[in-house]
Structure formats: structure tokens, C-alpha cells
Residue, then its C-alpha position, 0 to 999 in steps of 0.5 A: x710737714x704739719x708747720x708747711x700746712x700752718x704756714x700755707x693757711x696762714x698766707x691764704x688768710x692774710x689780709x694786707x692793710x692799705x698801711x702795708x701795701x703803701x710801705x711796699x710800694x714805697x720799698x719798691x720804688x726805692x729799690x727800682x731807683x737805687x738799682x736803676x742808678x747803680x747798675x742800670x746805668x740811670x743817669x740825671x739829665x745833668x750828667x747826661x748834659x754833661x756827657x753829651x757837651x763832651x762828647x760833642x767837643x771830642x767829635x768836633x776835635x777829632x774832625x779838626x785834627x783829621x782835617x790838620x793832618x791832610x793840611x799837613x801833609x798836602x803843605x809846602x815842604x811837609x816832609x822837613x815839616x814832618x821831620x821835625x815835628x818828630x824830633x820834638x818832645x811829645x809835650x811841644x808837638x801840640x804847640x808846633x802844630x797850632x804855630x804852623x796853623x794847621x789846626x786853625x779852622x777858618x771860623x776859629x782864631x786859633x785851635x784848641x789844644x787838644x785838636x793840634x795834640x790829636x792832630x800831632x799824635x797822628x802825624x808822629x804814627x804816620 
């Protein structure tokens, strides 16, 4: 009990110097930053670009295939068409989809292969 009392006195007469002060703050923002980006889910706005251009190109491939799959399915002859997009193996449905011109938007010269793939994968679950 007598170290307690020792130890009590001794924290309220320390007197922090303004070199101790500066190095615990300094350990503090470090600390802050290193958990902030570990955990924190922190990201630099590279990273945030980057996330935010794949998240714009999943989107707009997602429209593109919704779009591809009513193209499809309101064409000529879509159940031969359907038929035989579903023989093919999955790996040469994207290709069958972006010959026939479904996934083709009109400000587009051709598709991209991930919209015909969606587009594909949708039809085959339908």
C-alpha cells in the first residue's frame, strides 16, 4: 500500500517537458494512422480512384447485359437462339453473345467481354 501511495505522489508532481509532450503526440498520430489504415478501412485517394473506376465499369456492364438479355430474349427466333447458346461450353458463350450483337450498345463498335459474359450467364440461368 505504502508503493501505491509513492507511486500516487510521484504521478502528481511529474512535470512532462515539452520533448516528452512532442514524441507522444508524435506516437499518437502514428498510432492513429497505422490503425486508420489497418483497420479503419483508411484508403489513399489512388485506391479510392481506382475502386471507384471499378466500380463504375462493373455498373455500366451490369446495365449493358440487363439490356443484352431483353435484346435477346424480344429477337427473332430467340428460343433456337437460347437453345443453342446453351449447348455451348460456358467459355464460348461470351463470344456468341457479342456475334450476335446483343451486347453491341449504339455508341459502341463492340461490346466488352465481360457484359456479353453477364449477359450469357443470364440467359443460361433463365
Amino acid at each position: 500500500m505504502v508503493e501505491l501511495q509513492r507511486l500516487g505522489q510521484r504521478w502528481a508532481g511529474y512535470k512532462a517537458t515539452k520533448a516528452n509532450l512532442l514524441w507522444s503526440c508524435a506516437a499518437c498520430v502514428v498510432a492513429t494512422i497505422v490503425v486508420g489504415f489497418a483497420w479503419g478501412g483508411w484508403v489513399t485517394s489512388g485506391t479510392a480512384r481506382a475502386m471507384a473506376a471499378a466500380a463504375a465499369s462493373s455498373g455500366r456492364d451490369e446495365i449493358v447485359a440487363a439490356i443484352c438479355v431483353d435484346r435477346f430474349q424480344t429477337g427473332r427466333d430467340a428460343y433456337s437462339q437460347l437453345a443453342a447458346l446453351k449447348e455451348l461450353q460456358s467459355w464460348s458463350r461470351g463470344s456468341f453473345i457479342e456475334k450476335g450483337g446483343w451486347a453491341t450498345m449504339p455508341d459502341k463498335a463492340k461490346p466488352t467481354i465481360t457484359a456479353a459474359q453477364l449477359c450469357a450467364d443470364q440467359l443460361v440461368a433463365l
